[in-house]
SEPAZA-122608 format. One record per atom (N, C-alpha, C): residue in one letter; atom name; x, y, z. Coordinates in nm, 2 decimals. Layout:
REM residues N
  aa  at      xx      yy      zz
   A  CA       X       Y       Z
...
//
This chain:
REM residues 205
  aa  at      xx      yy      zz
   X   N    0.08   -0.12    0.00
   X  CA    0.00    0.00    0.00
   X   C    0.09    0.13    0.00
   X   N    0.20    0.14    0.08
   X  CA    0.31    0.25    0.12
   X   C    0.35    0.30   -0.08
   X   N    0.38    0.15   -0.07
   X  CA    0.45    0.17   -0.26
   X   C    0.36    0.29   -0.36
   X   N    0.21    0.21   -0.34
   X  CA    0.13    0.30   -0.45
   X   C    0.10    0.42   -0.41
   X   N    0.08    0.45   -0.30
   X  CA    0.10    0.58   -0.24
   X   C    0.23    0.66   -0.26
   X   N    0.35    0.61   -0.26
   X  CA    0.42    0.65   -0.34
   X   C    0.47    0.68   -0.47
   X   N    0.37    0.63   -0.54
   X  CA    0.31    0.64   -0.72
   X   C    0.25    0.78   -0.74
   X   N    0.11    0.74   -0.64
   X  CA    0.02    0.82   -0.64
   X   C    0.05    1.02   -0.59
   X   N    0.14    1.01   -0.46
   X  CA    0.15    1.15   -0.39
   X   C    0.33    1.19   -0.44
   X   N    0.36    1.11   -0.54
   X  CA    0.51    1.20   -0.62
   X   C    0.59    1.12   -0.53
   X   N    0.63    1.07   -0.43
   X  CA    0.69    1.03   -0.31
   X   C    0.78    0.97   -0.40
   X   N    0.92    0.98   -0.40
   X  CA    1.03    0.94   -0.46
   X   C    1.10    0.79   -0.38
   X   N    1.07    0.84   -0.25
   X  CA    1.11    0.72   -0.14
   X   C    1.07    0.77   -0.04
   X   N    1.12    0.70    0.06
   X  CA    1.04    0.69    0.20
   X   C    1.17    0.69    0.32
   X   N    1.10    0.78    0.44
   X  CA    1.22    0.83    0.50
   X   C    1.30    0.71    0.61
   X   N    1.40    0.69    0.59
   X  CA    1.47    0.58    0.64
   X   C    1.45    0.60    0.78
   X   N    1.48    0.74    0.80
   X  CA    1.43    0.75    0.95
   X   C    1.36    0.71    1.09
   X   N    1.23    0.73    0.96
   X  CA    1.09    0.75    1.05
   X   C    1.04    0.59    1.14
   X   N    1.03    0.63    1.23
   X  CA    1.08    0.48    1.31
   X   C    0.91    0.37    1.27
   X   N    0.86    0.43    1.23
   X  CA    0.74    0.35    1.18
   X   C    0.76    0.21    1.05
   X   N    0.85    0.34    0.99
   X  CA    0.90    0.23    0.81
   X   C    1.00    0.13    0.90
   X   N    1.09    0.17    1.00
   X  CA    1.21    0.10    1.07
   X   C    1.10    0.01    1.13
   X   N    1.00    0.00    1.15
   X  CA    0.94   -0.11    1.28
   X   C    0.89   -0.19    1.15
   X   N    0.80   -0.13    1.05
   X  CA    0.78   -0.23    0.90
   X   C    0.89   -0.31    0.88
   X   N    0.99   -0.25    0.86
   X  CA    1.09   -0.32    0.77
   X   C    1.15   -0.39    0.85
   X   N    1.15   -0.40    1.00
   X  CA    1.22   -0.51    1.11
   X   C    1.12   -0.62    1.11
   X   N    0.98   -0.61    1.07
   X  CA    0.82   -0.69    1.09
   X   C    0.89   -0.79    0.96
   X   N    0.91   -0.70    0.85
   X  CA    0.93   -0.77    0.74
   X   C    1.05   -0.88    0.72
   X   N    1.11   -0.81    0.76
   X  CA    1.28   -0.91    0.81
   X   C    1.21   -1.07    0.88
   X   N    1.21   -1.01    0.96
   X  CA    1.16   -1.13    1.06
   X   C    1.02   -1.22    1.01
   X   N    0.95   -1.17    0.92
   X  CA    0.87   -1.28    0.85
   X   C    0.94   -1.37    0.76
   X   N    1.02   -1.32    0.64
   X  CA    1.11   -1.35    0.57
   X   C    1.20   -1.46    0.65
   X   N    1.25   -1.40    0.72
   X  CA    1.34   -1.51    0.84
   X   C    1.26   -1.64    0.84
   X   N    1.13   -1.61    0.90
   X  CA    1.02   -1.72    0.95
   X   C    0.99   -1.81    0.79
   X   N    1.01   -1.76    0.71
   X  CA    1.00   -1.81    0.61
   X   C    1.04   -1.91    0.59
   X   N    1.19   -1.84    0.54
   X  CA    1.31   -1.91    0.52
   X   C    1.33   -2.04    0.63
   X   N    1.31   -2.06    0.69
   X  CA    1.32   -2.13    0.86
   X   C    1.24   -2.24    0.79
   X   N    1.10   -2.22    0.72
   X  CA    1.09   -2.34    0.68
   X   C    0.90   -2.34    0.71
   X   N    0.89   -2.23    0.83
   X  CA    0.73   -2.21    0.91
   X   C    0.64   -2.11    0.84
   X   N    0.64   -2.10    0.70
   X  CA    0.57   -2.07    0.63
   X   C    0.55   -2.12    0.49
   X   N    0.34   -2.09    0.45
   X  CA    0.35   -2.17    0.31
   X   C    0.28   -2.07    0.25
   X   N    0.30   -2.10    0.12
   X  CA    0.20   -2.01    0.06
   X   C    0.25   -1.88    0.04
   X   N    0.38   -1.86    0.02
   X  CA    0.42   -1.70    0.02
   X   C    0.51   -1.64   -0.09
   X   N    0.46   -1.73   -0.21
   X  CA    0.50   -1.65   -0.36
   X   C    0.50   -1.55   -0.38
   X   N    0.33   -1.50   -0.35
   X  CA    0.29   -1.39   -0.37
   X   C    0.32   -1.26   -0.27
   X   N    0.36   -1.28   -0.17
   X  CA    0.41   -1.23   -0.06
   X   C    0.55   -1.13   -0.10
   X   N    0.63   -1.24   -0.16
   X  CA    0.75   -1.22   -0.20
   X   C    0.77   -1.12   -0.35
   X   N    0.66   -1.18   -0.46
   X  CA    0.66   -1.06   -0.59
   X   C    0.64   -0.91   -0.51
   X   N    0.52   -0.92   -0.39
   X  CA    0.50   -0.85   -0.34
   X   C    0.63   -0.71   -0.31
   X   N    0.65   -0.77   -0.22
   X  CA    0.78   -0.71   -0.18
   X   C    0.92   -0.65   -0.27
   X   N    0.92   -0.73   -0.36
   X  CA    1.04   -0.71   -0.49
   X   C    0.97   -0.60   -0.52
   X   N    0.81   -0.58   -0.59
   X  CA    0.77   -0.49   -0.66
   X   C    0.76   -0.36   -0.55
   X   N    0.73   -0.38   -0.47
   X  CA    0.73   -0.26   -0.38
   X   C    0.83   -0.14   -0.34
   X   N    0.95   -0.28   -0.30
   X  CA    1.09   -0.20   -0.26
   X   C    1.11   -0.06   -0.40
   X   N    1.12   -0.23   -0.53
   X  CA    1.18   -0.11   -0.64
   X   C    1.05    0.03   -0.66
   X   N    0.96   -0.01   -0.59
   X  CA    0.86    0.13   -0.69
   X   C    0.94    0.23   -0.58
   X   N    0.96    0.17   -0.44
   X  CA    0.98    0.29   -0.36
   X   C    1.13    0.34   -0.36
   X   N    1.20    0.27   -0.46
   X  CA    1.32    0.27   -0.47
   X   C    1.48    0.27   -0.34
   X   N    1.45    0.21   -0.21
   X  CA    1.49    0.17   -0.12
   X   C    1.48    0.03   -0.06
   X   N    1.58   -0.06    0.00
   X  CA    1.57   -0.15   -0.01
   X   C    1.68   -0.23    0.10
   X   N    1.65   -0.37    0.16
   X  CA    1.78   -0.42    0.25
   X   C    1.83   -0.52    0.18
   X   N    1.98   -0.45    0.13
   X  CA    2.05   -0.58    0.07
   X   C    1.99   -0.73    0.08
   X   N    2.01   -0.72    0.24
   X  CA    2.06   -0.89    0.30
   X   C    1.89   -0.96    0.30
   X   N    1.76   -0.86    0.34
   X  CA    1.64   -0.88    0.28
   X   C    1.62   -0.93    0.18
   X   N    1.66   -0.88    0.04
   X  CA    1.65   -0.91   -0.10
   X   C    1.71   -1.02   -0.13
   X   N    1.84   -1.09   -0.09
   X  CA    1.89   -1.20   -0.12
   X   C    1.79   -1.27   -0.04
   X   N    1.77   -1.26    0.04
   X  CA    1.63   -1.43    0.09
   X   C    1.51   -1.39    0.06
   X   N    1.51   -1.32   -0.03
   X  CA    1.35   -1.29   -0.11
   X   C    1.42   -1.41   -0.24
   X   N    1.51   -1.34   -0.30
   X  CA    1.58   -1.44   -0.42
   X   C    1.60   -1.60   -0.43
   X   N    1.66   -1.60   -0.28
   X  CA    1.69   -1.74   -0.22
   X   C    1.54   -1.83   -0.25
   X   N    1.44   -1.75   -0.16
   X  CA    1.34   -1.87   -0.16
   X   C    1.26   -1.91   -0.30
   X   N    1.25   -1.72   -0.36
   X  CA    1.19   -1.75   -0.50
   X   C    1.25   -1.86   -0.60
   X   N    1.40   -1.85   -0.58
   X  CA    1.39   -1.96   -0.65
   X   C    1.40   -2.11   -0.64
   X   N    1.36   -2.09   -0.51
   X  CA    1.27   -2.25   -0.45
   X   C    1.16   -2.29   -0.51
   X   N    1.09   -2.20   -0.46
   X  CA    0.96   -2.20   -0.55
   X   C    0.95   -2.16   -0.64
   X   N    0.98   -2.12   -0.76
   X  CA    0.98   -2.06   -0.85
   X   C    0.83   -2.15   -0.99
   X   N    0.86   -2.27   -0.98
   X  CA    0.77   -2.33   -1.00
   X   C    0.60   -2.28   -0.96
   X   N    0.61   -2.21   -0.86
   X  CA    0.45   -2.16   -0.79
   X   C    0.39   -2.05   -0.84
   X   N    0.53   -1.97   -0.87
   X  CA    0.47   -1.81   -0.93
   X   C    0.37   -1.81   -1.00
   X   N    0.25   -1.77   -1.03
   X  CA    0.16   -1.69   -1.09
   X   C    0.27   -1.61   -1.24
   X   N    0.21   -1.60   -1.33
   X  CA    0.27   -1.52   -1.41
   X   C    0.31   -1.37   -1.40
   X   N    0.19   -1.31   -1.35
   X  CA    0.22   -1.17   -1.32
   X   C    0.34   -1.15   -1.22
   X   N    0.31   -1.26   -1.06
   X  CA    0.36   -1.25   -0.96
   X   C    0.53   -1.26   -0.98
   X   N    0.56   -1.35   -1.12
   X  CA    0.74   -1.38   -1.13
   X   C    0.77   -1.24   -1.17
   X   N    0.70   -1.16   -1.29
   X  CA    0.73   -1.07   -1.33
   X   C    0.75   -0.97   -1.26
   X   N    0.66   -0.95   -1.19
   X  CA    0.67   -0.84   -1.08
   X   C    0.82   -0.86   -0.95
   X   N    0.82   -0.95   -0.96
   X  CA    0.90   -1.02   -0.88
   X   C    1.04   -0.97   -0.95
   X   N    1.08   -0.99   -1.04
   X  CA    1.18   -0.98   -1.15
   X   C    1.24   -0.81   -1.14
   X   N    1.06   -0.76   -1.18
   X  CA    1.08   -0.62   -1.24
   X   C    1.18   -0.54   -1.09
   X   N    1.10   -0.58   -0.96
   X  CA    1.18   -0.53   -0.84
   X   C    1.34   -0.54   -0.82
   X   N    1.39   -0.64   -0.85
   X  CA    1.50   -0.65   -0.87
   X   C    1.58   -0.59   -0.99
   X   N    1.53   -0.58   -1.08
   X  CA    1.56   -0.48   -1.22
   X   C    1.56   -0.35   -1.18
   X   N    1.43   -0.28   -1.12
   X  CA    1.42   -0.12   -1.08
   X   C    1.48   -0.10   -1.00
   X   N    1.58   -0.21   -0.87
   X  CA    1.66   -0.18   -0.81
   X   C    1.82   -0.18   -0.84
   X   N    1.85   -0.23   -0.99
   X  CA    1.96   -0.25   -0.99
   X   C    2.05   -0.36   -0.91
   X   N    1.98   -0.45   -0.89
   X  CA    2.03   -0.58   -0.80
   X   C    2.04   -0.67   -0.88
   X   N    2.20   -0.69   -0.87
   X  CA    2.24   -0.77   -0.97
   X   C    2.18   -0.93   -0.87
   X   N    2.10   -1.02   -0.92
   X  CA    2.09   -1.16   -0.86
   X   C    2.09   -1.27   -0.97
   X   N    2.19   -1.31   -1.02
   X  CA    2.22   -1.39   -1.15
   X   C    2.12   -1.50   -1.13
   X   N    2.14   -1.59   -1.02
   X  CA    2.10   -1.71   -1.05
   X   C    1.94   -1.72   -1.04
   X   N    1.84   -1.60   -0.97
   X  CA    1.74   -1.59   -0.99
   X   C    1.64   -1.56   -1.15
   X   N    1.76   -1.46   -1.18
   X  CA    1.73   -1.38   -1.35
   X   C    1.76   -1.56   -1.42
   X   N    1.87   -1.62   -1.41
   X  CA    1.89   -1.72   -1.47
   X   C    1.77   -1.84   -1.49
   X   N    1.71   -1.88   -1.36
   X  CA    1.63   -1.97   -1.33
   X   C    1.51   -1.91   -1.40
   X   N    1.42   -1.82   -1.37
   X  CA    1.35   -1.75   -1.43
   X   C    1.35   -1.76   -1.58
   X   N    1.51   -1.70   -1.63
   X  CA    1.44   -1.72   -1.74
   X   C    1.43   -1.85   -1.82
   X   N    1.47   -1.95   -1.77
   X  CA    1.45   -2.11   -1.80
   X   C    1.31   -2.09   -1.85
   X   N    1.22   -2.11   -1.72
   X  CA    1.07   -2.10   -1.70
   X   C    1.01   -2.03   -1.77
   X   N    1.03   -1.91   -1.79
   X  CA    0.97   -1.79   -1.88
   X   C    0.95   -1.88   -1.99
   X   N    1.08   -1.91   -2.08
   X  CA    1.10   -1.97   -2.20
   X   C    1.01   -2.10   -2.21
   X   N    1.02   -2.13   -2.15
   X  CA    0.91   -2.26   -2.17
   X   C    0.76   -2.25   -2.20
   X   N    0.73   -2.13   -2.05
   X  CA    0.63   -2.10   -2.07
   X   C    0.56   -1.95   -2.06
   X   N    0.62   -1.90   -2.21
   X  CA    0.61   -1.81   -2.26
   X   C    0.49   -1.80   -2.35
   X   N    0.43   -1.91   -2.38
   X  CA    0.26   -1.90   -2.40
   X   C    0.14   -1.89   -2.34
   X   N    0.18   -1.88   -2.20
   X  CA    0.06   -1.89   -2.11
   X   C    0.07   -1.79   -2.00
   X   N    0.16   -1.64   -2.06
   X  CA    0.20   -1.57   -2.01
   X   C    0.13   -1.46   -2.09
   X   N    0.07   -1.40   -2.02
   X  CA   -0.02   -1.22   -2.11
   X   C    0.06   -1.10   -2.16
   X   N    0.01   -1.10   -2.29
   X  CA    0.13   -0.96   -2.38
   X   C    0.19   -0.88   -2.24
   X   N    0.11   -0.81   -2.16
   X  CA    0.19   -0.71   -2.07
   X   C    0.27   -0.82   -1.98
   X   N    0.25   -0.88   -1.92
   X  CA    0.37   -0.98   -1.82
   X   C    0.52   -0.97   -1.92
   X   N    0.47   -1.02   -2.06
   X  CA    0.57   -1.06   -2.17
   X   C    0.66   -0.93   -2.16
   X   N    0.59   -0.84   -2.22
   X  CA    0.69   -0.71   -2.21
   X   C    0.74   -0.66   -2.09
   X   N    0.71   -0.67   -1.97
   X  CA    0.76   -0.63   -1.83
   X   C    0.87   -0.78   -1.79
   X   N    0.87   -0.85   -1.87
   X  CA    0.98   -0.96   -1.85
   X   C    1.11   -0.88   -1.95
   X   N    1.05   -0.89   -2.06
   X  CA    1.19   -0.80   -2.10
   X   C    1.25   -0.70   -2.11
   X   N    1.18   -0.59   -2.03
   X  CA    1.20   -0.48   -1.98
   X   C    1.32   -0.46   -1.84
   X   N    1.23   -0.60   -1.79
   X  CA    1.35   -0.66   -1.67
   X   C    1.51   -0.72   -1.71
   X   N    1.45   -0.77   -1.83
   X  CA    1.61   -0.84   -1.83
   X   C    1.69   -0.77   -1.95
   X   N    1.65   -0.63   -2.00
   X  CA    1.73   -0.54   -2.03
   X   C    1.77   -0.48   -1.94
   X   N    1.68   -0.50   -1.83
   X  CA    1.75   -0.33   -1.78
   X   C    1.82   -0.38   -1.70
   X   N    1.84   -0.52   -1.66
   X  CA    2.00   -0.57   -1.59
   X   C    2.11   -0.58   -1.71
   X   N    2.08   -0.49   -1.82
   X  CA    2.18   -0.47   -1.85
   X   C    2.25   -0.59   -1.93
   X   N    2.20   -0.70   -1.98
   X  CA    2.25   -0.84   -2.05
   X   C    2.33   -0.92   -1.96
   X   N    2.30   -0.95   -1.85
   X  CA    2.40   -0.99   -1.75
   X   C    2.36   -1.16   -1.76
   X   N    2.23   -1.15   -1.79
   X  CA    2.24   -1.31   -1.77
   X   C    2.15   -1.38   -1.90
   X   N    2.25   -1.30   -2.04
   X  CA    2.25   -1.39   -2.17
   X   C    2.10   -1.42   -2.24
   X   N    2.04   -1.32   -2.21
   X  CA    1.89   -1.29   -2.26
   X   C    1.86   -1.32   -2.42
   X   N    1.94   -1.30   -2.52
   X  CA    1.93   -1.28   -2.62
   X   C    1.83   -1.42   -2.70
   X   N    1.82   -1.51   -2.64
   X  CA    1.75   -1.63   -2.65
   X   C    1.64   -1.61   -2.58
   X   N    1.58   -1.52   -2.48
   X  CA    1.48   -1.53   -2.40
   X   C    1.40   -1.43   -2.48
   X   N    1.43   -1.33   -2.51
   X  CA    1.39   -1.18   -2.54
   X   C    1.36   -1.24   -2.69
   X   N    1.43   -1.28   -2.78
   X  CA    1.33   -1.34   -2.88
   X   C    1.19   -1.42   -2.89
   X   N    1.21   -1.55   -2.77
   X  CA    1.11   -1.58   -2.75
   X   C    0.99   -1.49   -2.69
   X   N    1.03   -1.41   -2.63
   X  CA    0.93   -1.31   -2.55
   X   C    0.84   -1.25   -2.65
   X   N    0.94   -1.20   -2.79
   X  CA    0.87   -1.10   -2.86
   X   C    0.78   -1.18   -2.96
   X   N    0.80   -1.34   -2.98
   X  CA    0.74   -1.45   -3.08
   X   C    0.57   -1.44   -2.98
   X   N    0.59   -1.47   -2.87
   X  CA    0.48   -1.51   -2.74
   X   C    0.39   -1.35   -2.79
   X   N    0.46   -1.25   -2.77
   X  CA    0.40   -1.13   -2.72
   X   C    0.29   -1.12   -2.84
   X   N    0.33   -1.12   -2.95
   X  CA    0.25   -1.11   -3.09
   X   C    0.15   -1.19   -3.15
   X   N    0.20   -1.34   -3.06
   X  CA    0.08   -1.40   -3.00
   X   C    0.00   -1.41   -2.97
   X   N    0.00   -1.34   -2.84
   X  CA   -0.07   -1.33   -2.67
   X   C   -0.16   -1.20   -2.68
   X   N   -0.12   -1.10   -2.81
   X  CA   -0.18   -0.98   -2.77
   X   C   -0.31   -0.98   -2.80
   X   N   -0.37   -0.94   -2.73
   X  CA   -0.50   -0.91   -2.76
   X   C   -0.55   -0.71   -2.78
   X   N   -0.54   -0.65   -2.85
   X  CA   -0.51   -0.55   -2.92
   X   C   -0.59   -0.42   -2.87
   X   N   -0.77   -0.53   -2.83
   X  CA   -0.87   -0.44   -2.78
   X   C   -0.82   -0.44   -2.64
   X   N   -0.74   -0.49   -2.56
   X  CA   -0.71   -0.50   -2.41
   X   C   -0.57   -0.41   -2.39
   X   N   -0.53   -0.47   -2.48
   X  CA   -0.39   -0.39   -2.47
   X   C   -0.35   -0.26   -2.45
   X   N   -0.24   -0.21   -2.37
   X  CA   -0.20   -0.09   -2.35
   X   C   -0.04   -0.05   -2.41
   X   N   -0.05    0.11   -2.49
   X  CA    0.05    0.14   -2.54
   X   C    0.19    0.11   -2.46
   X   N    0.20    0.12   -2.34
   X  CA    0.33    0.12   -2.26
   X   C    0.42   -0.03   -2.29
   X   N    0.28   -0.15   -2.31
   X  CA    0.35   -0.29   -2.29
   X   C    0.42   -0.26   -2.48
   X   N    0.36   -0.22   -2.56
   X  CA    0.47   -0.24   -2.66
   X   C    0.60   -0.10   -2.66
   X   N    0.57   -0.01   -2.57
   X  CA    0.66    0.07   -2.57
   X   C    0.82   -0.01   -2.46
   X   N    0.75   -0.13   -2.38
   X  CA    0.83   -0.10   -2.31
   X   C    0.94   -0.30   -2.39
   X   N    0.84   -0.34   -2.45
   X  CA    0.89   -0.50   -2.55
   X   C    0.98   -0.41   -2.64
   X   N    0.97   -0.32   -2.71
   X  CA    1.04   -0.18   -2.82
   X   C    1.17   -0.18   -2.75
   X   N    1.17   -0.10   -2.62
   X  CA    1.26   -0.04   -2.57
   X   C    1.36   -0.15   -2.55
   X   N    1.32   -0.26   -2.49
   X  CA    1.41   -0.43   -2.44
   X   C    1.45   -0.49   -2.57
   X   N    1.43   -0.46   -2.68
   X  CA    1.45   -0.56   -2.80
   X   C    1.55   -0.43   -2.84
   X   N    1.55   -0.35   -2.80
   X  CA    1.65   -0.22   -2.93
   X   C    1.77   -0.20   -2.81
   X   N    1.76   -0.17   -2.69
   X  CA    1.86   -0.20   -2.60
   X   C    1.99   -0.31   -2.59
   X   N    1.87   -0.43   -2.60
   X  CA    1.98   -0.51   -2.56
   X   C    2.02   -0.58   -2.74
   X   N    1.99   -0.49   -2.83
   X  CA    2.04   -0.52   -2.97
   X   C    1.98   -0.63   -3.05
   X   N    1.88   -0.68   -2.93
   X  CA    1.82   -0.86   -3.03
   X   C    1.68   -0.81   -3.17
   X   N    1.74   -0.86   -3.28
   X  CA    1.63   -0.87   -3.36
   X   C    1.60   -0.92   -3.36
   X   N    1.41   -0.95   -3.39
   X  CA    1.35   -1.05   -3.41
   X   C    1.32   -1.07   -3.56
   X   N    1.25   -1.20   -3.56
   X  CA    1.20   -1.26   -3.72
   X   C    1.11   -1.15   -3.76
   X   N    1.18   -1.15   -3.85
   X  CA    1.03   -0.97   -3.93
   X   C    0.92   -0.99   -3.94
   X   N    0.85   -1.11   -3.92
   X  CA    0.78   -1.11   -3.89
   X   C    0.67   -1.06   -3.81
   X   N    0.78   -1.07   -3.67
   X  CA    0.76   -1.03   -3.54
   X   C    0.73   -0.88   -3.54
   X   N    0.87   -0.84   -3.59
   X  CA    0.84   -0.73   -3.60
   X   C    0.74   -0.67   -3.65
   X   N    0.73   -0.69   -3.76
   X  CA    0.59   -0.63   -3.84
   X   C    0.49   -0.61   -3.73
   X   N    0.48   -0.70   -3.69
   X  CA    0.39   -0.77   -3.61
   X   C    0.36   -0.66   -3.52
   X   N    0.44   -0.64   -3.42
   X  CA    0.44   -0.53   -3.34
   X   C    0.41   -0.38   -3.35
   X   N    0.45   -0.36   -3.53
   X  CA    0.43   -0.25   -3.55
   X   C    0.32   -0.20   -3.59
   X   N    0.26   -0.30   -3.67
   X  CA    0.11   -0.29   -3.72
   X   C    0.01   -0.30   -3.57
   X   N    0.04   -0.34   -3.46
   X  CA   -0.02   -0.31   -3.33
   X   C    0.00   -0.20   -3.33
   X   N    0.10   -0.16   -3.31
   X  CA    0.17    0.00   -3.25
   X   C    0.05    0.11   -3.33
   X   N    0.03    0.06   -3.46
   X  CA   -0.04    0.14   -3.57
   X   C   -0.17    0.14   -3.50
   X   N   -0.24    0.01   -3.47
   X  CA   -0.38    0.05   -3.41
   X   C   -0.41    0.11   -3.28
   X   N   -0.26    0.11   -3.20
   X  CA   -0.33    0.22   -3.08
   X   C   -0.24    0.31   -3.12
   X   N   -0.19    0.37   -3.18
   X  CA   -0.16    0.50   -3.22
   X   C   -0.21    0.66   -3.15
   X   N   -0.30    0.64   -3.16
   X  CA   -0.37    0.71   -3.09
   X   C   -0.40    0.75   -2.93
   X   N   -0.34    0.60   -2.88
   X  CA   -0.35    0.62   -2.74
   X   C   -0.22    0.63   -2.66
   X   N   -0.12    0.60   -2.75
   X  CA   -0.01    0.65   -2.68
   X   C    0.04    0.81   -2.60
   X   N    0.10    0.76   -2.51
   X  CA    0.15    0.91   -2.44
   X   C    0.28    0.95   -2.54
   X   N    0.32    1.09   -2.54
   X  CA    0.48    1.12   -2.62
   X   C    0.57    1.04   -2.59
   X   N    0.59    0.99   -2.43
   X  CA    0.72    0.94   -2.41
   X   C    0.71    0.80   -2.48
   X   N    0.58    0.73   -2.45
   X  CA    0.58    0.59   -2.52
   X   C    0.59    0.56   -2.67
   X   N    0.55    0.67   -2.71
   X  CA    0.52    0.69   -2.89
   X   C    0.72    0.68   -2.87
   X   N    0.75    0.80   -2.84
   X  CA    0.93    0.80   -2.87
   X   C    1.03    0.69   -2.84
   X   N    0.96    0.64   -2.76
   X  CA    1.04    0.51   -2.71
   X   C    1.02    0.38   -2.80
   X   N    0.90    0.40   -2.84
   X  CA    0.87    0.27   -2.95
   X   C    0.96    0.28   -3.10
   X   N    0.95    0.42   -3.13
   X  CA    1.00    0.49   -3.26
   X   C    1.12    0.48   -3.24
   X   N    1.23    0.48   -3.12
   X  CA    1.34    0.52   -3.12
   X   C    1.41    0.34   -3.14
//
């Protein structure tokens, strides 16, 4: 909740200070711990949770984050589609390098990259550009864009998911089968109209 309020009121981050976020983030510690320990089930979604959160609010505990990674990719099999991605993206918007989670992930993705929704698709490879090619995406990120051109559904769809599939396929240098591409573009063509400046530029660029 702190996170989207943070979206919502401009809030860049949150004050390390204030002994309230300090009693949160000691609550949070110590569930995690309880986790990890073995005395909790059911807490995939707990964990996307928290990845996506830290990075919206851009603050975060190292030593926290590695046993968010640790357990996710225990379970990694459990995630929900949205929930891995989200999961991902927190680690991406924080610039946390965690190889072997981005690695395992993207196994999974690749496999099951048809049962994953255009926007999940593109927020996957928006993640594994913006680590910067660290963990050999160039095989994933094609698949992504084959799924995405697939998966879209065009009346549902929003400008940003192809602005942000654009931005991950031209970064990290992967072309797809022209097909693909076409593919994308001729979407791009029917919401044209609903794009914001920055997304139109970022698609075009």
């Amino acid at each position: 909740r702190l996170a989207r309020l943070a979206g919502e009121d401009g809030w860049s981050s949150w004050d390390k200070s204030d002994p309230r976020f300090q009693a949160l983030n000691f609550q949070i510690k110590l569930k995690i711990m309880e986790i990890s320990a073995g005395h909790s089930q059911d807490y995939v979604r707990c964990l996307s949770t928290l990845a996506w959160a830290y990075g919206r609010l851009q603050d975060f505990d190292p030593e926290l984050m590695k046993m968010i990674a640790s357990l996710a990719i225990q379970q990694l099999h459990a995630f929900k589609s949205f929930e891995l991605v989200n999961l991902l993206w927190g680690f991406a918007k924080l610039q946390m390098s965690q190889p072997e989670l981005f690695q395992a992930a993207q196994e999974h993705i690749f496999v099951n990259a048809g049962g994953f929704s255009a926007r999940c698709l593109s927020m996957a490879a928006w993640s594994y550009a913006t680590s910067r090619g660290q963990h050999g995406c160039v095989r994933l990120l094609k698949r992504v864009a084959e799924a995405f051109v697939q998966n879209i559904d065009i009346t549902q769809e929003k400008p940003v998911s192809l602005a942000n599939l654009s931005w991950a396929l031209a970064t990290s240098c992967v072309l797809p089968k022209q097909d693909v591409i076409r593919s994308i573009g001729e979407a791009a063509l029917v919401l044209i109209h609903d794009f914001k400046a920055n997304e139109l530029s970022i698609t075009l660029w």
